[in-house]
Gaussian input, Z-matrix of N, CA and C with variables (Angstrom, degrees):
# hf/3-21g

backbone

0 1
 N
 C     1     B1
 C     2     B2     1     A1
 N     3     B3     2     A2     1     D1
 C     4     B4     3     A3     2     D2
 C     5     B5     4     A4     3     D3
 N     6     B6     5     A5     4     D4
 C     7     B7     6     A6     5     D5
 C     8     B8     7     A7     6     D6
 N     9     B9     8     A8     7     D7
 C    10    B10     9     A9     8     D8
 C    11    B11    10    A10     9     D9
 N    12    B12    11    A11    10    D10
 C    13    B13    12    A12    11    D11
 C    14    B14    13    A13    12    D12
 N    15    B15    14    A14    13    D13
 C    16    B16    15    A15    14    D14
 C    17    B17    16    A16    15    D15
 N    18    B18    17    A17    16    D16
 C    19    B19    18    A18    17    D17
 C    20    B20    19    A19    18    D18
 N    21    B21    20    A20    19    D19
 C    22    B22    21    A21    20    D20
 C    23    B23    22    A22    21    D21
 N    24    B24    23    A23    22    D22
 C    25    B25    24    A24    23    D23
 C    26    B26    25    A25    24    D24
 N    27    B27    26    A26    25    D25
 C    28    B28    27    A27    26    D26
 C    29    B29    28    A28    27    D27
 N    30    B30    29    A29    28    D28
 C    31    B31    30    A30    29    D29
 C    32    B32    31    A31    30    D30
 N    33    B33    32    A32    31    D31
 C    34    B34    33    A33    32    D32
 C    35    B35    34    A34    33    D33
 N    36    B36    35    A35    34    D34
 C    37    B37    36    A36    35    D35
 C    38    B38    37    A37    36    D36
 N    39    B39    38    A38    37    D37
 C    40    B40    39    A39    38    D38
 C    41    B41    40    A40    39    D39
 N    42    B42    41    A41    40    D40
 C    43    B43    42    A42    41    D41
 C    44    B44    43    A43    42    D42
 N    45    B45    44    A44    43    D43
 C    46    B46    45    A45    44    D44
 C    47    B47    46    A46    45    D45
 N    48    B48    47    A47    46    D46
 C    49    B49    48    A48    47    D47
 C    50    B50    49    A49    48    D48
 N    51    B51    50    A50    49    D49
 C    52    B52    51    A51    50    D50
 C    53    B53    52    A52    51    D51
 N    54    B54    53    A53    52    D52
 C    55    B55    54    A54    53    D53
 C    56    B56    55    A55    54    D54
 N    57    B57    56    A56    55    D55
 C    58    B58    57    A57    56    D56
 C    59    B59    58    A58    57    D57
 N    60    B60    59    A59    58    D58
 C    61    B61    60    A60    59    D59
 C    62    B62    61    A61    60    D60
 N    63    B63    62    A62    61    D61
 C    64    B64    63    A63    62    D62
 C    65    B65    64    A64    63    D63
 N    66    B66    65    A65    64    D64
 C    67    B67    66    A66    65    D65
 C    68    B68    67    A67    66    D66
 N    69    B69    68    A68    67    D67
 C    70    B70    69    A69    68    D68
 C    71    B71    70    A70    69    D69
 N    72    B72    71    A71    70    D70
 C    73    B73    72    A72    71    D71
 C    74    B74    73    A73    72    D72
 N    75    B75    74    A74    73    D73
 C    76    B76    75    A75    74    D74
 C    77    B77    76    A76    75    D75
 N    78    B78    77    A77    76    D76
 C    79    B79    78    A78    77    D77
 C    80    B80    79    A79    78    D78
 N    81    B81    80    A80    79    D79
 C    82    B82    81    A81    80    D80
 C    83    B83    82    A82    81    D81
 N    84    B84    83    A83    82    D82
 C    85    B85    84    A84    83    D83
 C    86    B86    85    A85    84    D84
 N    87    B87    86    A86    85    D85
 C    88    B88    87    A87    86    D86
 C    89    B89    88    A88    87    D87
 N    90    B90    89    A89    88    D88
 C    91    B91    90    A90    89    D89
 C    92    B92    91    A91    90    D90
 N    93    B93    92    A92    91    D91
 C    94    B94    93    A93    92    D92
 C    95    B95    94    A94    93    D93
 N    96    B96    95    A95    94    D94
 C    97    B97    96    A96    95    D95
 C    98    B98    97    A97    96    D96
 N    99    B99    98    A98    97    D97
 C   100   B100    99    A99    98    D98
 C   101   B101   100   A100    99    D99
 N   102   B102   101   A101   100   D100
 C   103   B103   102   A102   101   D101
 C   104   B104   103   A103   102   D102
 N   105   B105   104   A104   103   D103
 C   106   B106   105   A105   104   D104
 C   107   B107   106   A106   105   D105
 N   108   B108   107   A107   106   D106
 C   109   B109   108   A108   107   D107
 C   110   B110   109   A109   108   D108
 N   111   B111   110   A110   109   D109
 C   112   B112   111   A111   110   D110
 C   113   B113   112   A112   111   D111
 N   114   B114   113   A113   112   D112
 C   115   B115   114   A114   113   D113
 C   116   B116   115   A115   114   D114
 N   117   B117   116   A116   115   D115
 C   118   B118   117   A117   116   D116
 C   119   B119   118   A118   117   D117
 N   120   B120   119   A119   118   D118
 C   121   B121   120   A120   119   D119
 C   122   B122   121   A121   120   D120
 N   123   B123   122   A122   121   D121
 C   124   B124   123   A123   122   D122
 C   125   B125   124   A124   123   D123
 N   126   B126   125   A125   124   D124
 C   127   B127   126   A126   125   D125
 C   128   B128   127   A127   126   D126
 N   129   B129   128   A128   127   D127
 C   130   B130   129   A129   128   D128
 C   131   B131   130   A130   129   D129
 N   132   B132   131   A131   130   D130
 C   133   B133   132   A132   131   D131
 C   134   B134   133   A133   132   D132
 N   135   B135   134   A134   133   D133
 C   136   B136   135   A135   134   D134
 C   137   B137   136   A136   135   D135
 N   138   B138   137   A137   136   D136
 C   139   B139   138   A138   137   D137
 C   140   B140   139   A139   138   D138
 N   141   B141   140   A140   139   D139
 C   142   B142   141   A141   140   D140
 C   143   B143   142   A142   141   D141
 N   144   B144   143   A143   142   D142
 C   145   B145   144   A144   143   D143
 C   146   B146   145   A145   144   D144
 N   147   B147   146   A146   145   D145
 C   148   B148   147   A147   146   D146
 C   149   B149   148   A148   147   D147
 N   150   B150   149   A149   148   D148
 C   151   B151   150   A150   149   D149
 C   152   B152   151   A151   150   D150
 N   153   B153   152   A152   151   D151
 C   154   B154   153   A153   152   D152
 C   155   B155   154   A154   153   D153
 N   156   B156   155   A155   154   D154
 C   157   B157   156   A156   155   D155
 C   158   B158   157   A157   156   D156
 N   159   B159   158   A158   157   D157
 C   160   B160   159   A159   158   D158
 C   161   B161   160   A160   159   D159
 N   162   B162   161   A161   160   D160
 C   163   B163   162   A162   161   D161
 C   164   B164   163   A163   162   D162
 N   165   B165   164   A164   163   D163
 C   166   B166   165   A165   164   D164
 C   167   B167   166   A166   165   D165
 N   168   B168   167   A167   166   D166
 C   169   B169   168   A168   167   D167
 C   170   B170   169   A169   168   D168
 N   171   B171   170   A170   169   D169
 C   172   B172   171   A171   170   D170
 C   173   B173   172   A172   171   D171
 N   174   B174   173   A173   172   D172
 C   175   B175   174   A174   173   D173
 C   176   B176   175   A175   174   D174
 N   177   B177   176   A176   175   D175
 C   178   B178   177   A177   176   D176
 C   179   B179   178   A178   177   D177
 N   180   B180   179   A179   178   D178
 C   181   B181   180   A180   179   D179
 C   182   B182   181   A181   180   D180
 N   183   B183   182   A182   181   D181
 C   184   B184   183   A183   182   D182
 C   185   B185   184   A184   183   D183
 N   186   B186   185   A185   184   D184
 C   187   B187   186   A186   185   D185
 C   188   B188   187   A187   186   D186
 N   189   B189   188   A188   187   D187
 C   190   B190   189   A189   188   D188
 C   191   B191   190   A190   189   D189
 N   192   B192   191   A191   190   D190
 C   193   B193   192   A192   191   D191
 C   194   B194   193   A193   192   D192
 N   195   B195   194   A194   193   D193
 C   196   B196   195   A195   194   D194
 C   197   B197   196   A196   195   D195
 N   198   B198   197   A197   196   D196
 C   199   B199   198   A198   197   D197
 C   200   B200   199   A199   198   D198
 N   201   B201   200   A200   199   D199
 C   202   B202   201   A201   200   D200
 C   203   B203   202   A202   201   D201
 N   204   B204   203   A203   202   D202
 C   205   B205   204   A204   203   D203
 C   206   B206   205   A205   204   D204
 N   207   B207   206   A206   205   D205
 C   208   B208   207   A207   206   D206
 C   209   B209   208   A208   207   D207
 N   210   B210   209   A209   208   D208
 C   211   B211   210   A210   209   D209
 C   212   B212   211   A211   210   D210
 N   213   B213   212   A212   211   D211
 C   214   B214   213   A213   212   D212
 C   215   B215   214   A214   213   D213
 N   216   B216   215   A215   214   D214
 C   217   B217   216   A216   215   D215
 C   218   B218   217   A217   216   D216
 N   219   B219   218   A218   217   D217
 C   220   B220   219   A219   218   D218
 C   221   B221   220   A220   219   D219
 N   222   B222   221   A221   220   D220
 C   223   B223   222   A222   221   D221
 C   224   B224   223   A223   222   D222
 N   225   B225   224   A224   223   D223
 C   226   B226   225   A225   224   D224
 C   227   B227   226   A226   225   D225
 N   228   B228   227   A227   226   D226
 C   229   B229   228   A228   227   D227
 C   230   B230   229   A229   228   D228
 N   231   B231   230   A230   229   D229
 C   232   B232   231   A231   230   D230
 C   233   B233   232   A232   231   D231
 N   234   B234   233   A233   232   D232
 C   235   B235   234   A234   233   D233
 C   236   B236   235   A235   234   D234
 N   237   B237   236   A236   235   D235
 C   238   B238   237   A237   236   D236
 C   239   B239   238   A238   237   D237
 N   240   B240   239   A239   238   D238
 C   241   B241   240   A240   239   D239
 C   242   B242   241   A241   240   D240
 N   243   B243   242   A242   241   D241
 C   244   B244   243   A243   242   D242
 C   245   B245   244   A244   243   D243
 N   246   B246   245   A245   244   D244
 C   247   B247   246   A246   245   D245
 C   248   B248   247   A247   246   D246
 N   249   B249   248   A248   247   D247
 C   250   B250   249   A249   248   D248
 C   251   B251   250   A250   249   D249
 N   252   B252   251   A251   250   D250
 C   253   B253   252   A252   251   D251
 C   254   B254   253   A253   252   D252
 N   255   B255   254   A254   253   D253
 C   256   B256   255   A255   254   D254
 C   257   B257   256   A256   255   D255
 N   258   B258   257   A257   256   D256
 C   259   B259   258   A258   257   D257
 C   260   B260   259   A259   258   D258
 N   261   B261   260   A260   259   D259
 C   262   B262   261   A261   260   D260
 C   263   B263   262   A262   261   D261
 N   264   B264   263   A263   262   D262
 C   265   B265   264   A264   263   D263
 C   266   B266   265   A265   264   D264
 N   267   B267   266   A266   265   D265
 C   268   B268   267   A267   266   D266
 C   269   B269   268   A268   267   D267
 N   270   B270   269   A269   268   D268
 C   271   B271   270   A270   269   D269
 C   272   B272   271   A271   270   D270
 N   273   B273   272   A272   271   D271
 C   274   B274   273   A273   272   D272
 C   275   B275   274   A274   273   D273
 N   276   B276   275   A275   274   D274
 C   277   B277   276   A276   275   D275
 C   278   B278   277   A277   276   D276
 N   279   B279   278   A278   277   D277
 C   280   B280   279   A279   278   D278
 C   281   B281   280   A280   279   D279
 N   282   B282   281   A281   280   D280
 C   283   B283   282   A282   281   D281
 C   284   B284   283   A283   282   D282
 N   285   B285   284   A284   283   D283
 C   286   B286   285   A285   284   D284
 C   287   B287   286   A286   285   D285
 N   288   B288   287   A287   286   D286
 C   289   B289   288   A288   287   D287
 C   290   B290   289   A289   288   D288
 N   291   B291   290   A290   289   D289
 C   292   B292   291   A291   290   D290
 C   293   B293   292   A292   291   D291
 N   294   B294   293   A293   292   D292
 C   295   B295   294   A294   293   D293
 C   296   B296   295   A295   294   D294
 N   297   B297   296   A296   295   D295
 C   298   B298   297   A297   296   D296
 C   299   B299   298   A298   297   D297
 N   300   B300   299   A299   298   D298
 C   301   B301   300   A300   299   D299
 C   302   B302   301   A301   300   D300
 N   303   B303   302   A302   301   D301
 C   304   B304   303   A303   302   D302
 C   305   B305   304   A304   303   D303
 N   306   B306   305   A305   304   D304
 C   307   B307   306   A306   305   D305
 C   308   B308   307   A307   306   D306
 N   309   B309   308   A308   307   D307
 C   310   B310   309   A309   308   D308
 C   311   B311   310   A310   309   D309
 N   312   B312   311   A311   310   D310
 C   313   B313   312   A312   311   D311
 C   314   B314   313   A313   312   D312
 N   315   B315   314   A314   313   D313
 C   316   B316   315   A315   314   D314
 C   317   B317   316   A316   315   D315
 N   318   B318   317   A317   316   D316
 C   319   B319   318   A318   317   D317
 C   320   B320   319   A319   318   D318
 N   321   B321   320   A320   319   D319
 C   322   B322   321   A321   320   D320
 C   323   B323   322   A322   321   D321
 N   324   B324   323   A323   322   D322
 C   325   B325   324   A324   323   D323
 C   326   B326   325   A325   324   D324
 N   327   B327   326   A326   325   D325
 C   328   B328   327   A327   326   D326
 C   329   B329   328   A328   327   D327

   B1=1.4455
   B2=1.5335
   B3=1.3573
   B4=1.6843
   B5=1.6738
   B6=1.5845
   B7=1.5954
   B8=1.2331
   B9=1.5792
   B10=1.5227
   B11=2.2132
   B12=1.5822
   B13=1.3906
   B14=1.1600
   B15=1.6323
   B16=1.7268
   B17=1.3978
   B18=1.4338
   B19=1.9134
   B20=1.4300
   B21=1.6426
   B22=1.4765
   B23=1.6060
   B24=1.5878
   B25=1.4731
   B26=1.3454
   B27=1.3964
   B28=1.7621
   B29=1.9597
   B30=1.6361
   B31=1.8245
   B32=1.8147
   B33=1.6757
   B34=1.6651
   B35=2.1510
   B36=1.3148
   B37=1.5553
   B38=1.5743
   B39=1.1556
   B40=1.5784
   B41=1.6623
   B42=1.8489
   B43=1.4440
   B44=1.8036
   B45=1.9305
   B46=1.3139
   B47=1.3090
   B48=1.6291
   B49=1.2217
   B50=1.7310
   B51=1.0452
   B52=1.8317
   B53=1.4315
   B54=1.8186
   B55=1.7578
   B56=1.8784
   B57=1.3609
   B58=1.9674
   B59=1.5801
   B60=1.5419
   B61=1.1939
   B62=1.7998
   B63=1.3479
   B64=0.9548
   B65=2.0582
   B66=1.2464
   B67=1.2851
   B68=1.3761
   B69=1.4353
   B70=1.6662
   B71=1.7473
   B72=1.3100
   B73=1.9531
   B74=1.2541
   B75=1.0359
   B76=1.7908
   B77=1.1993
   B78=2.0009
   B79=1.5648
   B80=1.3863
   B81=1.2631
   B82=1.0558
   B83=1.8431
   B84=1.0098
   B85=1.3425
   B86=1.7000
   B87=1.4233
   B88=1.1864
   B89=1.7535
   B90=1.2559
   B91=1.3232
   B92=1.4636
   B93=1.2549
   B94=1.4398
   B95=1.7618
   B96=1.1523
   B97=1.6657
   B98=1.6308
   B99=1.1359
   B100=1.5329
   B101=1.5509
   B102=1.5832
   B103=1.3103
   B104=1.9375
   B105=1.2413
   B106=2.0594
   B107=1.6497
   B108=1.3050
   B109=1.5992
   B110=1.9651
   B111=1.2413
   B112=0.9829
   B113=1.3082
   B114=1.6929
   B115=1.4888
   B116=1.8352
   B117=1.5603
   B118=1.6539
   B119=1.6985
   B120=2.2001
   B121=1.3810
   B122=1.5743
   B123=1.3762
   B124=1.5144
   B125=1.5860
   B126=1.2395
   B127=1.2783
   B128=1.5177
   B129=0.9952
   B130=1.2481
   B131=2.1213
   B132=0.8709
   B133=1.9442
   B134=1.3152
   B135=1.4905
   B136=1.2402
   B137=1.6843
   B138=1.1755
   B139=1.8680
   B140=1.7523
   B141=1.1579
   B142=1.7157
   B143=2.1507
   B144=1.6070
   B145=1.6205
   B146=1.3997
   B147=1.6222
   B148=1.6711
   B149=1.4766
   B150=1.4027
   B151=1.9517
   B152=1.3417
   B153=1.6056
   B154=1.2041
   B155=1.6446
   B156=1.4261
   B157=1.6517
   B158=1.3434
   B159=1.7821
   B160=1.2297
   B161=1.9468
   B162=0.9280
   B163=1.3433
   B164=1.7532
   B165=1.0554
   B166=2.1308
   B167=1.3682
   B168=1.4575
   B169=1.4305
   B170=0.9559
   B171=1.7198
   B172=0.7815
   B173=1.7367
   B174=0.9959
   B175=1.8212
   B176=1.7632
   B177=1.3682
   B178=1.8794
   B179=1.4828
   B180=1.9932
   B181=1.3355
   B182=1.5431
   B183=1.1583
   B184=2.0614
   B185=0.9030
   B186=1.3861
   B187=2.0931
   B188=1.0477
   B189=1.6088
   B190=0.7780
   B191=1.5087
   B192=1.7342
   B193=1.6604
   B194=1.6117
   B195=1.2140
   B196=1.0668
   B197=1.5802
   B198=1.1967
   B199=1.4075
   B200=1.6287
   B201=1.5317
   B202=1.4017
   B203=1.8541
   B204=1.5704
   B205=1.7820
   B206=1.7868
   B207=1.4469
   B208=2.1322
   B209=1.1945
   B210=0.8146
   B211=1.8739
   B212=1.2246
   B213=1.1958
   B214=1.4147
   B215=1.6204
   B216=1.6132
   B217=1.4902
   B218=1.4740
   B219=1.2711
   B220=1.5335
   B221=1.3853
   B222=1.5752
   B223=1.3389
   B224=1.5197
   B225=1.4279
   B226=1.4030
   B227=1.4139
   B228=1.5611
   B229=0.7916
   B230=1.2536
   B231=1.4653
   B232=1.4194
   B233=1.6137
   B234=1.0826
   B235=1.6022
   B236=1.8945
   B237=1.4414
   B238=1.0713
   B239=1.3093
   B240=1.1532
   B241=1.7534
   B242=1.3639
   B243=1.2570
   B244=1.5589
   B245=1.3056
   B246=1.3568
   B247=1.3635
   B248=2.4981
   B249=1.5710
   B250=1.6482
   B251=1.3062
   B252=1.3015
   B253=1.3855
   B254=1.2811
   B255=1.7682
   B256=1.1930
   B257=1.5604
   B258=1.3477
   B259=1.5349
   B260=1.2946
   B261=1.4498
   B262=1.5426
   B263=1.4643
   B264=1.5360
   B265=1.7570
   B266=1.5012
   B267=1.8302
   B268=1.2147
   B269=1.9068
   B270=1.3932
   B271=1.9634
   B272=2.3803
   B273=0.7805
   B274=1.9868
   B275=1.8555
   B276=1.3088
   B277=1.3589
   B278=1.6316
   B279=1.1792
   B280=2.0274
   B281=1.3959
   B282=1.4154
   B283=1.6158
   B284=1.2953
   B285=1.5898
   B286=2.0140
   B287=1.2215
   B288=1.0221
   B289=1.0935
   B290=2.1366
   B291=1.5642
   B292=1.5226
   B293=1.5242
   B294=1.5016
   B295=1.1641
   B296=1.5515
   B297=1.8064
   B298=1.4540
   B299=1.2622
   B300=1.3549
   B301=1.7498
   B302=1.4436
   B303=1.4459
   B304=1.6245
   B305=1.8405
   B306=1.4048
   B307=1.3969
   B308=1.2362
   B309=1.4868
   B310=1.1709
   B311=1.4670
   B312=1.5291
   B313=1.6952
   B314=1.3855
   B315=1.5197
   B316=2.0093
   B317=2.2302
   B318=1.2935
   B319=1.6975
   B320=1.7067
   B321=1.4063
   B322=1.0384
   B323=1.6581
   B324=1.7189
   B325=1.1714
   B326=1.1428
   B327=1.1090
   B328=2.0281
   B329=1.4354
   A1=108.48
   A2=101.79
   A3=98.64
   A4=98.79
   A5=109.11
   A6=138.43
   A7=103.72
   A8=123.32
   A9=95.81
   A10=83.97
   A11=95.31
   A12=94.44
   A13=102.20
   A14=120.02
   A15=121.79
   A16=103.81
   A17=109.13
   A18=94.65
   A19=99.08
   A20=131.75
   A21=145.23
   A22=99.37
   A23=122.94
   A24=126.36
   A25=97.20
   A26=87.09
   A27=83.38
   A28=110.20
   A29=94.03
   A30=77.74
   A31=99.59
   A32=86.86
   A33=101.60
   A34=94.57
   A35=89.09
   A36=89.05
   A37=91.95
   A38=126.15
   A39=130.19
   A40=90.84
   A41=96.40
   A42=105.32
   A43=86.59
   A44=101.56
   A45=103.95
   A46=99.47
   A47=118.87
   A48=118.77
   A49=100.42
   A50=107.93
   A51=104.15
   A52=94.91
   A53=91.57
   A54=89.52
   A55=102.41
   A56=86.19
   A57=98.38
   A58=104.27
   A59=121.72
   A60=101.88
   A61=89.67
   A62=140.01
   A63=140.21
   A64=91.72
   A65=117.04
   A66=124.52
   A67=138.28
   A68=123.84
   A69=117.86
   A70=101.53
   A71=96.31
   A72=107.91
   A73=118.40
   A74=139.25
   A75=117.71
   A76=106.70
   A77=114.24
   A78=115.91
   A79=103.67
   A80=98.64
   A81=119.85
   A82=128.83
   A83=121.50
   A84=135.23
   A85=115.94
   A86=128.65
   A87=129.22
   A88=111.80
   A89=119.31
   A90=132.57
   A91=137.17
   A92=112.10
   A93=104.02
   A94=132.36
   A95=82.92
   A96=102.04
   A97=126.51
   A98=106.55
   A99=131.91
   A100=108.90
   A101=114.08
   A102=124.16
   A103=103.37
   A104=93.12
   A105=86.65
   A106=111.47
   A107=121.87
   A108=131.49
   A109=92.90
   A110=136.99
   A111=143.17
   A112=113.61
   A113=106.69
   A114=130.13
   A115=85.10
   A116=98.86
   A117=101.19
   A118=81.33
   A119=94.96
   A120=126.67
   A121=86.83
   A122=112.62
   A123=125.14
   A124=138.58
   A125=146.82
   A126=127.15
   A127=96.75
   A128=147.31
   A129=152.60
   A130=89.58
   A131=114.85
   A132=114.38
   A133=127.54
   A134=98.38
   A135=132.68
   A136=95.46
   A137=122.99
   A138=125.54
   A139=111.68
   A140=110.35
   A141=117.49
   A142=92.80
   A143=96.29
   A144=85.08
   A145=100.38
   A146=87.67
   A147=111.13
   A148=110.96
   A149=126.45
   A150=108.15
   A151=104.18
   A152=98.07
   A153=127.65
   A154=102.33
   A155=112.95
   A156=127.25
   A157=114.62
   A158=115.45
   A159=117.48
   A160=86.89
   A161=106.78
   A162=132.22
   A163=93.01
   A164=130.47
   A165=136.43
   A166=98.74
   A167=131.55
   A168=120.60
   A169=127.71
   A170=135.25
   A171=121.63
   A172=126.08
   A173=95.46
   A174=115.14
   A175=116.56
   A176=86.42
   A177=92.90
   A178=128.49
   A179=106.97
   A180=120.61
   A181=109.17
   A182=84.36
   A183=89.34
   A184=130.91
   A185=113.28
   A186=107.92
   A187=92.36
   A188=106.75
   A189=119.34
   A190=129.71
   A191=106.91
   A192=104.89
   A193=109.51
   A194=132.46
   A195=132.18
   A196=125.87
   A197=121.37
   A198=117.27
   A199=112.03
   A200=107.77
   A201=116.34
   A202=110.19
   A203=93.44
   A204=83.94
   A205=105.39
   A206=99.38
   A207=109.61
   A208=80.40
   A209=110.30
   A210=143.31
   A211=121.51
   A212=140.54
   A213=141.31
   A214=107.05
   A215=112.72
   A216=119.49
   A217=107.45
   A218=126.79
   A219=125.12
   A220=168.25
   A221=84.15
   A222=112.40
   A223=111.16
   A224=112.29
   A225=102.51
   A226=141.89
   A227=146.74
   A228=145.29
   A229=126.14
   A230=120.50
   A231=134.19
   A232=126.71
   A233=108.13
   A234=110.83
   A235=103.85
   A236=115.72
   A237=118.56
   A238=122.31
   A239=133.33
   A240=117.09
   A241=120.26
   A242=136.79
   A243=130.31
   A244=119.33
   A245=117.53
   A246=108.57
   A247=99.65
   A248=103.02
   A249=99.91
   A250=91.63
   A251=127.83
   A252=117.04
   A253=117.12
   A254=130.14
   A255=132.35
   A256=130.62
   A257=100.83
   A258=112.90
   A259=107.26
   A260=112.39
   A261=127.84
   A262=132.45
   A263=115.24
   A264=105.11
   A265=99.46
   A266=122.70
   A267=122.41
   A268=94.39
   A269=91.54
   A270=110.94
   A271=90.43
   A272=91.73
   A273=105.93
   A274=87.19
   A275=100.78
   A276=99.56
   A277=96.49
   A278=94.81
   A279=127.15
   A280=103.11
   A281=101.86
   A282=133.20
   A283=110.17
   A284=87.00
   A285=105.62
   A286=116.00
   A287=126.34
   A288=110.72
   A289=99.16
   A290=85.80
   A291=97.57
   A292=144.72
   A293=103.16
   A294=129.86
   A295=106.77
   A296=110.26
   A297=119.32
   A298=90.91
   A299=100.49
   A300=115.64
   A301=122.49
   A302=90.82
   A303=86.25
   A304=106.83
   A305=96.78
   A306=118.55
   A307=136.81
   A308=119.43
   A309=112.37
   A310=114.14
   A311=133.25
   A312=104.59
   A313=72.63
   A314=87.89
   A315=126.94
   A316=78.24
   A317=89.24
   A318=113.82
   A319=124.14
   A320=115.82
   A321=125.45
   A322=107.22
   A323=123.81
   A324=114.59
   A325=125.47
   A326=104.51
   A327=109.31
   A328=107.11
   D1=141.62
   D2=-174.21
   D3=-83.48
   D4=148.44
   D5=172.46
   D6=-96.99
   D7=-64.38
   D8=-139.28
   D9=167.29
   D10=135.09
   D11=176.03
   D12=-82.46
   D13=158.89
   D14=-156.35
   D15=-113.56
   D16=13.24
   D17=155.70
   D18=-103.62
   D19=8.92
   D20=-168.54
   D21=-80.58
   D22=-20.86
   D23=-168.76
   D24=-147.01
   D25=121.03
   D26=-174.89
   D27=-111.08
   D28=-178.05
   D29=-151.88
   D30=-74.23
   D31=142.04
   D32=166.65
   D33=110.71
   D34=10.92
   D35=-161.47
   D36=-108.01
   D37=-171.88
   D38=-149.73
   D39=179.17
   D40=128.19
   D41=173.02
   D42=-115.36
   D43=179.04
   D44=160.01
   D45=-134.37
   D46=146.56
   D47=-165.69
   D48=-135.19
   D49=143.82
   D50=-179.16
   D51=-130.40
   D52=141.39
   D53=-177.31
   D54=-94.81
   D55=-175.38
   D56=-177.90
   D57=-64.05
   D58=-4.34
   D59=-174.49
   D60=-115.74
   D61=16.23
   D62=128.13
   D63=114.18
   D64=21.83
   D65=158.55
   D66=-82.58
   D67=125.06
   D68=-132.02
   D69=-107.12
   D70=113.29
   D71=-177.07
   D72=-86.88
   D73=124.17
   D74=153.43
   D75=-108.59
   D76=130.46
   D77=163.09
   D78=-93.54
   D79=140.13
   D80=172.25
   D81=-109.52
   D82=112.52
   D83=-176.53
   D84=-70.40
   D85=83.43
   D86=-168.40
   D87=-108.54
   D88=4.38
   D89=160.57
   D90=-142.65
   D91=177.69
   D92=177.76
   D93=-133.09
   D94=30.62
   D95=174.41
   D96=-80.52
   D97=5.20
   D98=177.14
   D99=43.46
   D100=44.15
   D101=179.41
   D102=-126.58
   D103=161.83
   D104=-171.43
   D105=-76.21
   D106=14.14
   D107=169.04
   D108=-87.39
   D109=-19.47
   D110=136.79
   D111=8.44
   D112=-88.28
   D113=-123.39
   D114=-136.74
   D115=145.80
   D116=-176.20
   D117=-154.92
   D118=128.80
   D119=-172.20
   D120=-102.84
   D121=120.00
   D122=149.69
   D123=-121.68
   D124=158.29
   D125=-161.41
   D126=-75.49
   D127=178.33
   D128=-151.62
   D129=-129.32
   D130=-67.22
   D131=157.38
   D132=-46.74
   D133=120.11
   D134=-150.40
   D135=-85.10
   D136=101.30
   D137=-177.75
   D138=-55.73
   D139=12.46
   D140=178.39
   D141=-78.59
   D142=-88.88
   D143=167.60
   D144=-166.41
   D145=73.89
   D146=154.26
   D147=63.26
   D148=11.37
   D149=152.43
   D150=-73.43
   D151=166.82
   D152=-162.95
   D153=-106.62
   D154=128.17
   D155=176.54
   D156=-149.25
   D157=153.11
   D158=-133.74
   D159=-126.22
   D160=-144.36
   D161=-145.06
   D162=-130.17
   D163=92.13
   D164=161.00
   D165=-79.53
   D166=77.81
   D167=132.14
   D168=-12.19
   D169=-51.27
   D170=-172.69
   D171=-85.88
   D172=4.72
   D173=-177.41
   D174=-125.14
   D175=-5.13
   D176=178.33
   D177=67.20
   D178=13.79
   D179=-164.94
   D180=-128.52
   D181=147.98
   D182=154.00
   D183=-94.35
   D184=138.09
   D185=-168.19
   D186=-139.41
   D187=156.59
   D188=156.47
   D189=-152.05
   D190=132.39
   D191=-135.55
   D192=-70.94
   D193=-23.84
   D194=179.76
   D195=-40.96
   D196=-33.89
   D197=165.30
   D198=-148.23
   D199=35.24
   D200=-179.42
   D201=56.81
   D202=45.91
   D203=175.20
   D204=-105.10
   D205=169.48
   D206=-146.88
   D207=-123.20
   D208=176.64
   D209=171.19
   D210=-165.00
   D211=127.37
   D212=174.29
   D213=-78.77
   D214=159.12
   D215=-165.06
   D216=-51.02
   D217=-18.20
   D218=146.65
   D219=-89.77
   D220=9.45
   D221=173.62
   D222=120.11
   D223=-51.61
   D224=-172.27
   D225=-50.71
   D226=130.83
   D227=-178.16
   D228=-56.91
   D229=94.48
   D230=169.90
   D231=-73.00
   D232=-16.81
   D233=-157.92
   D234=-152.85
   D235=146.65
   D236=167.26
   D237=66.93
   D238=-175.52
   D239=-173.52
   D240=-62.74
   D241=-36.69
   D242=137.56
   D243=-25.07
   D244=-60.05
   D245=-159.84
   D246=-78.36
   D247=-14.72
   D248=-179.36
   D249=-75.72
   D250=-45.80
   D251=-156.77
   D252=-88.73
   D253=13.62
   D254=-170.92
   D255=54.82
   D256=45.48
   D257=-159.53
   D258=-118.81
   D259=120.49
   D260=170.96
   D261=-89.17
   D262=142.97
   D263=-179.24
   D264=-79.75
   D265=142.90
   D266=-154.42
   D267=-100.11
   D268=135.44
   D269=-152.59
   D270=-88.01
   D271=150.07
   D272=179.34
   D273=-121.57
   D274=161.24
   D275=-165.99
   D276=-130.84
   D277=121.62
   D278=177.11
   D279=-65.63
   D280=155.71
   D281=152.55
   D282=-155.74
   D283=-173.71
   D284=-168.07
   D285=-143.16
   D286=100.64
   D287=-166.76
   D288=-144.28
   D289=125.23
   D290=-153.21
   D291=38.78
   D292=50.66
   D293=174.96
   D294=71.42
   D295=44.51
   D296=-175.26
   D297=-144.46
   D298=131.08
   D299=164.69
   D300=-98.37
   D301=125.46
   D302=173.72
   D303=-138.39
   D304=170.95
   D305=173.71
   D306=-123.47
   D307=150.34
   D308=-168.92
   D309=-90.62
   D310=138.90
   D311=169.79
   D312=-157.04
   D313=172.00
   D314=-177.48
   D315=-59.75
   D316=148.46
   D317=150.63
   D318=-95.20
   D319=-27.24
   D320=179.57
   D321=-130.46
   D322=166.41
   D323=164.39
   D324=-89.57
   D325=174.77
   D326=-156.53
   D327=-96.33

């Protein structure tokens, strides 16, 4: 499914994307080589118990404020009950294709 053209988010920048089955993504733009190692799709819900946290540019992390849980620029849980319990935000997998980003997700729920 198309996101978003990829000079449209530039690096350090953060989109939010919701799929057809109404599950909440943010890509995130962490380089600038205008290739899909670029840009990293994560669920936007935090696997502690389900608040929603975004993308800190300015800290290079994912948070999420509900109980001060971290994520590193790839998801994994660094900090806070995510980061004790070894818990990752779950990643959708990108491409590029003519300077268009898209993603993969379910059409229906599982």
């Amino acid at each position: 499914m198309f996101v978003s053209q990829i000079d449209a988010i530039k690096p350090g920048e953060a989109k939010p994307y919701t799929t057809p089955t109404g599950a909440t993504i943010t890509v995130a733009r962490q380089g600038d080589t205008g290739d899909v190692s670029d840009f990293i799709a994560l669920s936007s819900v935090c696997p502690h118990l389900g608040c929603a946290g975004h993308w800190e540019e300015q800290n290079s992390r994912f948070f999420c404020p509900c109980h001060n849980g971290v994520f590193d620029p790839q998801g994994k849980g660094t900090g806070g009950p995510p980061g004790d319990a070894g818990q990752s935000l779950k990643p959708y997998p990108l491409k590029i294709e003519n300077g268009l980003l898209f993603i993969e997700v379910p059409l229906t729920s599982v």
